[in-house]
C-alpha positions in Angstrom: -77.2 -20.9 -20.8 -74.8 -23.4 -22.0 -72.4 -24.7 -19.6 -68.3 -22.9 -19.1 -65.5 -24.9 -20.9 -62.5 -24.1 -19.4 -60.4 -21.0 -20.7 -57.9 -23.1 -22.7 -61.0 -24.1 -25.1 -62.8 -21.0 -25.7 -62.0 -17.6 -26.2 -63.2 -14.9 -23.5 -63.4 -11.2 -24.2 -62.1 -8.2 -22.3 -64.0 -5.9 -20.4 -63.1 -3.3 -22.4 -65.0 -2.3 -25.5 -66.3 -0.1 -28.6 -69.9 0.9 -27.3 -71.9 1.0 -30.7 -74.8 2.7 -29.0 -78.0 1.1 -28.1 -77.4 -2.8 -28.6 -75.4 -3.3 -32.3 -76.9 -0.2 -33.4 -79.3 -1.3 -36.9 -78.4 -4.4 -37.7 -80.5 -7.4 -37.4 -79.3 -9.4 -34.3 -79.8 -12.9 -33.4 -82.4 -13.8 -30.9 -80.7 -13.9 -28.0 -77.8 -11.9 -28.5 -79.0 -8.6 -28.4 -78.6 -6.2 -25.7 -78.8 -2.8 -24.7 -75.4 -2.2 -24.9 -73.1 -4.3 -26.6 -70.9 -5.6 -23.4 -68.0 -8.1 -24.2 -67.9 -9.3 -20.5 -71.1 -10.6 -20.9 -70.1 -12.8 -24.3 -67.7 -16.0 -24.7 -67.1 -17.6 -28.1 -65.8 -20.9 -28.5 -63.8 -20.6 -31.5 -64.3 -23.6 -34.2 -62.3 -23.2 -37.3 -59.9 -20.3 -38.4 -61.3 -19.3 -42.0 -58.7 -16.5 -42.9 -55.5 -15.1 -41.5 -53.6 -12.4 -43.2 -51.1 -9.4 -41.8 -53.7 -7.7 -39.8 -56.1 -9.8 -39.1 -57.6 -13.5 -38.7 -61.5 -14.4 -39.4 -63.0 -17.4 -37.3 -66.2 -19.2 -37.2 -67.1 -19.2 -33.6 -69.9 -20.4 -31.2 -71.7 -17.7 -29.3 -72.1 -19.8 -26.0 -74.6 -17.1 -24.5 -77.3 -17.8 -28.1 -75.8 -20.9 -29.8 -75.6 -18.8 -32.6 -72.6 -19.5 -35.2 -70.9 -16.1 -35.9 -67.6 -15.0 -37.4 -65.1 -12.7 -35.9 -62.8 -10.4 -37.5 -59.7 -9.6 -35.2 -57.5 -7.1 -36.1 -54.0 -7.1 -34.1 -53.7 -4.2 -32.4 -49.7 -4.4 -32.3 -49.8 -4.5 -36.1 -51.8 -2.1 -37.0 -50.0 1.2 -39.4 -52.5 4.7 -38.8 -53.7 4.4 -42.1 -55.2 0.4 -41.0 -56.3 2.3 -37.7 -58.7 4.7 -39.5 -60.0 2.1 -42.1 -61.1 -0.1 -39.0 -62.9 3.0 -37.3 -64.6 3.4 -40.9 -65.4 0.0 -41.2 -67.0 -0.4 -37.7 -68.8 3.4 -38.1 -70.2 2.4 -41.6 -71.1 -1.9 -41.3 -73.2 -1.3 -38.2 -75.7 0.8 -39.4 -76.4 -1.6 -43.0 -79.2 -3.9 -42.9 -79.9 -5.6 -46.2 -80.9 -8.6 -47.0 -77.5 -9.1 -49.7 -75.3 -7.4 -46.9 -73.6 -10.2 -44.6 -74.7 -8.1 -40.6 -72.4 -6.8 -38.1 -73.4 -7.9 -34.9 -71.6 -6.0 -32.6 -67.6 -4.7 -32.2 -65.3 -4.4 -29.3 -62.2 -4.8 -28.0 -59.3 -5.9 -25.5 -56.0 -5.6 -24.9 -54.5 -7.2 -28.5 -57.3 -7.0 -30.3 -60.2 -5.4 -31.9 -63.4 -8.0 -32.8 -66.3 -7.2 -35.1 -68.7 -10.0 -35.0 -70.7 -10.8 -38.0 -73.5 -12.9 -39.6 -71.8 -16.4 -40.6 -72.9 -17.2 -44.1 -72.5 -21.0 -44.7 -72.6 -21.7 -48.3 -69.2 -20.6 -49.6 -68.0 -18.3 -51.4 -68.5 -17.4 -54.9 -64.6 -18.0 -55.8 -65.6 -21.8 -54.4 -68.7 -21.5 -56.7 -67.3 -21.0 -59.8 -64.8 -23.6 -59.3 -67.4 -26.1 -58.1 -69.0 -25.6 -61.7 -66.5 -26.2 -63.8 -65.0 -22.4 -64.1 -67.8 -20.8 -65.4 -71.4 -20.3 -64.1 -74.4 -20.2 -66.8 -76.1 -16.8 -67.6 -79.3 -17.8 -65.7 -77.4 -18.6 -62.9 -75.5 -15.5 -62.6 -77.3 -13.0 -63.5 -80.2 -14.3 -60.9 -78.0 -15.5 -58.3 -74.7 -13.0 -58.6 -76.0 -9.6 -60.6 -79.4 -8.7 -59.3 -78.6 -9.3 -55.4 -75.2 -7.6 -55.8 -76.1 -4.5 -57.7 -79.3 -4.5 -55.1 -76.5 -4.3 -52.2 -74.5 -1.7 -54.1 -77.5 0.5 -54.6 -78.4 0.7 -51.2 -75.1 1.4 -50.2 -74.1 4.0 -53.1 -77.5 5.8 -52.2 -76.5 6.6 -48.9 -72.5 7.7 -50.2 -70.9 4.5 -49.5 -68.4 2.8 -51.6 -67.2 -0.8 -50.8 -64.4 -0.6 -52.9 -63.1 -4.1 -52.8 -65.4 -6.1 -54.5 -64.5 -9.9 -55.7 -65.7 -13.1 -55.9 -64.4 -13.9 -52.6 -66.1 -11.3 -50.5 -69.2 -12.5 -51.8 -70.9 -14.8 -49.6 -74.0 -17.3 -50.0 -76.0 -18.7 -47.4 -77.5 -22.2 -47.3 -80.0 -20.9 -49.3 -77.5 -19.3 -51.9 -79.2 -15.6 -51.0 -75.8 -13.5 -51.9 -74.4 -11.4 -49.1 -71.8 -9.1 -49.7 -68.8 -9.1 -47.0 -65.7 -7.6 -46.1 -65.8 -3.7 -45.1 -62.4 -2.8 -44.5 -62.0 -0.7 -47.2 -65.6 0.9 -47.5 -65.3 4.8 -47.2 -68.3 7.7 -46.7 -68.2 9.9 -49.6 -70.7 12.7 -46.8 -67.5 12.6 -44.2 -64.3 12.6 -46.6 -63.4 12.4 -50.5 -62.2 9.2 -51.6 -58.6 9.4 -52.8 -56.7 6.0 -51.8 -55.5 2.9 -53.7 -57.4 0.5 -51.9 -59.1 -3.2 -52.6 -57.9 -6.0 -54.7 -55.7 -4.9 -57.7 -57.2 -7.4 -60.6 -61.0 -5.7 -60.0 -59.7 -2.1 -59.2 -61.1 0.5 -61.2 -58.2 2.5 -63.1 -59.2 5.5 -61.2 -58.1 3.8 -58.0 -55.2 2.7 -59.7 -54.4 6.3 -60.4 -54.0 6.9 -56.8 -50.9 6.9 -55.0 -50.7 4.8 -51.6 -50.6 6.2 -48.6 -48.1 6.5 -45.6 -50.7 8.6 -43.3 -54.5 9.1 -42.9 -54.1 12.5 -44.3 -51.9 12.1 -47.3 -53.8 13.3 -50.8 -56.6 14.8 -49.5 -55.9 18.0 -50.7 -55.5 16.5 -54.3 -59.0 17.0 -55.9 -57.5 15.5 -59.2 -57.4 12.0 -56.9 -60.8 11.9 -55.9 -63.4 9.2 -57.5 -66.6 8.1 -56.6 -69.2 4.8 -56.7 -68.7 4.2 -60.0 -65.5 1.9 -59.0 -67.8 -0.7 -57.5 -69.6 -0.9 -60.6 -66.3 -1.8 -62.5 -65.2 -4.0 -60.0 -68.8 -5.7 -60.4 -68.6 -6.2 -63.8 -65.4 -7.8 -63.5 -66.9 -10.3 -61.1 -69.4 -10.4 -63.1 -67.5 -11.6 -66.1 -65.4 -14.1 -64.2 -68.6 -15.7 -63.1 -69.1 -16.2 -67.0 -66.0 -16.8 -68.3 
């Protein structure tokens, strides 16, 4: 086991947790991380770089100090967090830890403490495809995307849509590569379960939303438009939001 750093230099978890089930509950862990139940107490991460803050949450590269194994975690701030974010979180966490797919970045595990819930995920280190574009000039060749960027990503939105999912916030920047530029599509805050509830909210990234999402009104509580069936859409939003990813790959 790797030696302590002091508490100033890494960042140690709460007792407290979400208990996923047995271990992280389907997705692929590291060797060496995986236990019977996912217990934070057991875990420190030394934090190395912060790769995204926003309102609600921040994303860091971390160190598992228990494996070795480079992670990211997703903290969302409890203190900031509206009802409607609440509910999306419990989505993301129900839905992301039963994927396993080799396009799909894993969740390893999700708890939380006092301030904060943490989903810890697979770190994919080869960029984005925002980064990837821009690194070729604005434009990727037809080869190159439809081998590297349309094939893997409609092969992760198939096996999601087949079980009822939709991501619906699909973009270049929530999809990953890793060193070996395998595509992994991340970012589940938005993905919804069209088995537990009918899709009727304006949610993702407003250049690659599908005007159906657009239609939709935003919403103030978890509840809100429900009852609207004139609201409701389904999995063919992803595939709009692909194609314009798709083209902006191209173009």
């Amino acid at each position: 086991m790797p030696a302590r750093r002091s508490v100033s230099t890494r960042l140690h978890m709460e007792t407290e947790y979400i208990n996923l089930g047995d271990g992280v509950n389907g997705a692929a862990c590291p060797a060496g991380m995986d236990r019977l139940v996912w217990c934070p107490g057991d875990y420190d991460f030394d934090p190395l770089k912060v790769m995204y803050k926003g309102d609600f949450s921040t994303v860091i590269k971390a160190k598992c100090l228990v494996s070795g194994t480079a992670v990211v975690l997703k903290m969302y701030a409890k203190e900031k967090l509206h009802p409607v974010c609440l509910r999306q979180i419990e989505r993301e966490i129900a839905i992301h830890s039963q994927l396993s797919h080799p396009n799909i970045v894993s969740l390893y595990g999700a708890f939380e403490d006092r301030k904060f819930y943490y989903l810890v995920m697979e770190y994919a280190n080869g960029g984005d495809l925002f980064e990837e574009i821009h690194s070729r000039g604005g434009n990727m060749s037809e080869k190159d995307t439809v081998n590297i960027v349309a094939l893997p990503l409609l092969r992760a939105l198939a096996y999601l849509h087949d079980q009822g999912f939709i991501h619906r916030d699909i973009k270049p920047e929530n999809i990953l590569f890793d060193a070996g530029m395998t595509l992994k599509l991340a970012d589940f805050g938005f993905v919804v379960d069209q088995n537990e509830e009918r899709p009727v909210t304006r949610a993702g990234t407003t250049q690659y939303m599908a005007p159906e999402i657009i239609h939709n009104p935003l919403k103030t509580m978890p509840s809100d438009n429900k009852d609207n069936k004139n609201l409701v859409y389904g999995e063919k939003v992803d595939i709009w939001s692909a194609a314009v990813t798709i083209y902006e790959a191209l173009h």
